[in-house]
C-alpha positions in Angstrom: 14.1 -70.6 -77.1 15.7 -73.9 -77.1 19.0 -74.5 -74.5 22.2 -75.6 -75.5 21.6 -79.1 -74.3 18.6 -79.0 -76.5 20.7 -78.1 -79.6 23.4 -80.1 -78.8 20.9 -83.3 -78.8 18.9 -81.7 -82.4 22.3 -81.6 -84.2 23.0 -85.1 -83.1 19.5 -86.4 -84.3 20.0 -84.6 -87.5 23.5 -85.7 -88.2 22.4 -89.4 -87.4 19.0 -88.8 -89.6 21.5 -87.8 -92.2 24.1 -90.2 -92.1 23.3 -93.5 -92.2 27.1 -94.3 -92.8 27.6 -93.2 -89.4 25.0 -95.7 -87.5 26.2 -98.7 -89.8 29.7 -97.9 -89.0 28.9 -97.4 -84.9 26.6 -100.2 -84.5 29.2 -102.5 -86.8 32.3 -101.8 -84.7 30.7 -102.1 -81.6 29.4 -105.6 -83.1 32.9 -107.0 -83.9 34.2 -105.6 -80.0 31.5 -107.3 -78.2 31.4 -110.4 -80.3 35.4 -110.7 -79.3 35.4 -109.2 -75.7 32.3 -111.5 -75.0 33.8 -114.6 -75.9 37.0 -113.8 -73.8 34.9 -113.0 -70.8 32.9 -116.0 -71.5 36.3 -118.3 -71.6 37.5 -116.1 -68.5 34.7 -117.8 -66.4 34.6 -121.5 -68.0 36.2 -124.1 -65.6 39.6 -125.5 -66.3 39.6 -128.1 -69.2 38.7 -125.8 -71.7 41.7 -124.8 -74.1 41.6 -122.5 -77.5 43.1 -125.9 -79.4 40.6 -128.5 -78.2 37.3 -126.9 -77.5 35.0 -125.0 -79.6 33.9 -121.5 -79.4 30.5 -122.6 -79.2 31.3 -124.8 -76.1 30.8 -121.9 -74.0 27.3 -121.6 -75.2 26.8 -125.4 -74.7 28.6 -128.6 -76.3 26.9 -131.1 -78.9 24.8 -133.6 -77.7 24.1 -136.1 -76.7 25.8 -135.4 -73.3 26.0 -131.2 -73.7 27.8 -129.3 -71.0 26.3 -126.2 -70.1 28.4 -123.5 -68.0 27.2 -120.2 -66.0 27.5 -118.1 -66.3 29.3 -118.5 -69.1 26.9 -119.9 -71.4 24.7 -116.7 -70.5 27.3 -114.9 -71.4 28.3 -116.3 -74.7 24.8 -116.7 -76.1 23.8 -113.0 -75.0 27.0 -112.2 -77.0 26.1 -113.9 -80.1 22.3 -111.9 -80.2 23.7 -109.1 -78.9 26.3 -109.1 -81.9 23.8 -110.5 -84.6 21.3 -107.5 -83.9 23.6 -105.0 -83.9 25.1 -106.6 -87.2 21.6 -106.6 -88.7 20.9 -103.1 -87.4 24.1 -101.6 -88.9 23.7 -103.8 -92.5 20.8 -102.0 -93.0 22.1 -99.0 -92.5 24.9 -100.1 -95.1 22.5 -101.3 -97.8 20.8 -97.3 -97.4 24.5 -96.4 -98.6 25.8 -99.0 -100.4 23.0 -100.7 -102.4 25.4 -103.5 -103.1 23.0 -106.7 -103.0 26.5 -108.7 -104.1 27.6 -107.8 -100.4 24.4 -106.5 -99.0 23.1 -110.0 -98.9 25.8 -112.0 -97.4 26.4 -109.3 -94.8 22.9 -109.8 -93.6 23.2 -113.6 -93.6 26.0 -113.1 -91.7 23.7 -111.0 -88.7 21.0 -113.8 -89.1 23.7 -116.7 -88.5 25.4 -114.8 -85.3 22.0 -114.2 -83.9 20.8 -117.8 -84.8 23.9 -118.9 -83.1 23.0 -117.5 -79.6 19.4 -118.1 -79.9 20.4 -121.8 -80.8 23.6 -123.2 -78.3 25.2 -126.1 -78.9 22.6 -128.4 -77.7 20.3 -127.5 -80.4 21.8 -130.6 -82.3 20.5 -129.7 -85.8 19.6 -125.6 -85.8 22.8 -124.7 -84.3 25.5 -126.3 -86.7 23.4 -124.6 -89.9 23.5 -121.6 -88.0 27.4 -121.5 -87.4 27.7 -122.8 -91.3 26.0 -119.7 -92.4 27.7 -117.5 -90.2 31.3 -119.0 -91.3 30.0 -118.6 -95.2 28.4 -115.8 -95.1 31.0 -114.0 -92.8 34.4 -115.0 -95.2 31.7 -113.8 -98.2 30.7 -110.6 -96.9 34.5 -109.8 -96.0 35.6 -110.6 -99.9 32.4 -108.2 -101.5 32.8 -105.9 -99.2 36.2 -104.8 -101.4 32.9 -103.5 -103.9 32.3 -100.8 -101.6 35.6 -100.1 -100.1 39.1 -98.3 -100.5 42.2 -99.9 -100.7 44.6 -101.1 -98.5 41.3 -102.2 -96.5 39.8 -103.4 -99.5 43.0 -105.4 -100.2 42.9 -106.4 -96.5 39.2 -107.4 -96.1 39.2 -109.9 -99.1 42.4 -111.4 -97.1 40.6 -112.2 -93.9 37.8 -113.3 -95.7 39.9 -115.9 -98.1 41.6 -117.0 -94.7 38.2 -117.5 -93.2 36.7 -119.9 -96.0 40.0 -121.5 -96.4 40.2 -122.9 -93.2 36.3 -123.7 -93.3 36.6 -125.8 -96.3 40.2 -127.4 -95.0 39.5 -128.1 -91.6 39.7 -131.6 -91.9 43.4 -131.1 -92.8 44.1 -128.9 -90.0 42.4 -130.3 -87.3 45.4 -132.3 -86.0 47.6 -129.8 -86.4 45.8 -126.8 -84.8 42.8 -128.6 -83.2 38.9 -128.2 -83.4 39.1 -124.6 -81.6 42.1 -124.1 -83.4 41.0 -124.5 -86.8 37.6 -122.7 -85.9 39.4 -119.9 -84.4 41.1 -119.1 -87.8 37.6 -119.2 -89.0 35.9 -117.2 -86.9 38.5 -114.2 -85.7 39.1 -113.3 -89.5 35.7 -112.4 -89.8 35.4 -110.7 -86.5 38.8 -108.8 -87.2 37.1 -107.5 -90.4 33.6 -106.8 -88.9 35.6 -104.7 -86.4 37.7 -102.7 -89.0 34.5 -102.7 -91.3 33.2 -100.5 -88.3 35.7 -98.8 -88.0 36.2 -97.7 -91.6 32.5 -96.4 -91.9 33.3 -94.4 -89.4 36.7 -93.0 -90.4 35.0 -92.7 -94.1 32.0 -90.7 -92.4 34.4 -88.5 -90.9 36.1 -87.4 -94.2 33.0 -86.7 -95.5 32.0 -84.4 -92.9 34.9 -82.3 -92.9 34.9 -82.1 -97.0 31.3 -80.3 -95.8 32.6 -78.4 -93.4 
């Protein structure tokens, strides 16, 4: 007969076999906290010079050539960050599209995984792969955020199209707020939008998975 550990560990393969809302929504929130823990830590350990207003996010990776600046560890781990997220992204949109079948979001939510991974496999050095990267995370990211309202409840559905307005808004006027907030600045109102959604994204799967399984029970 099987021990308790034994079907303790079945009922957890079962529940994850049958719930791919509940691997999307793991592997999602834990994508949005390391994405934002792992740039902190990666700013933690850059030398002084670097400030949120003037330098880049992807500075810690590397900066743009010709003369690019690469940090330890920091650089490591920035760029481990970025793959780290953009699997984990991919992973868990795939598990979405198994609920979801939205291709309106399904789509742009991928893109989004391949530009986060494409960002770390690609630093700032890589003078033409890494800014196309970046520009399909930033797209992709505000987009995914805005059609992911198709599949959500409000006030998060109300909340998600927000962040991703805010995020495409300061992409496409950065020129204008550039000397007001600086480049990391301006790219920081980019980026944390779309990380502050991936995050609650996560977390709403998971929330959501959790009604479900006590209307069951």
């Amino acid at each position: 007969m099987a021990n308790n550990k034994e079907i303790v560990s079945m009922s957890i393969l079962n529940l994850v076999r049958k719930n791919p809302k509940l691997i999307a929504g793991t592997l999602i929130f834990l994508a949005g906290t390391i994405a934002i823990m792992g740039i902190i830590t990666a700013e933690i350990f850059y030398p002084s010079g670097y400030t949120t207003s003037n330098s880049e996010i992807s500075d810690l990776g590397s900066t743009r050539p010709p003369n690019s600046v690469i940090t330890q560890p920091s650089a490591t781990i920035f760029n481990s960050t970025m793959i780290i997220t953009g699997i984990l992204t991919l992973i868990g949109a795939y598990y979405t599209f198994l609920v979801y079948k939205k291709y309106i979001f399904n789509i742009p939510f991928s893109l989004f995984g391949v530009g986060v991974l494409g960002v770390g496999i690609f630093p700032g050095n890589i003078a033409v792969l890494h800014p196309i990267f970046a520009l399909i995370t930033f797209i992709s990211g505000g987009i995914a955020a805005i059609t992911s309202s198709k599949v959500l409840d409000s006030p998060f559905r109300y909340i998600s199209i927000c962040l991703g307005v805010i995020g495409l808004f300061f992409l496409f006027t950065a020129e204008f707020f550039i000397p007001i907030l600086g480049d990391g600045g301006t790219e920081r109102w980019v980026a944390y939008p779309i990380v502050m959604w991936l995050t609650g994204f996560g977390a709403y799967l998971l929330g959501n998975n959790s009604n479900t399984l006590n209307k069951r029970n």
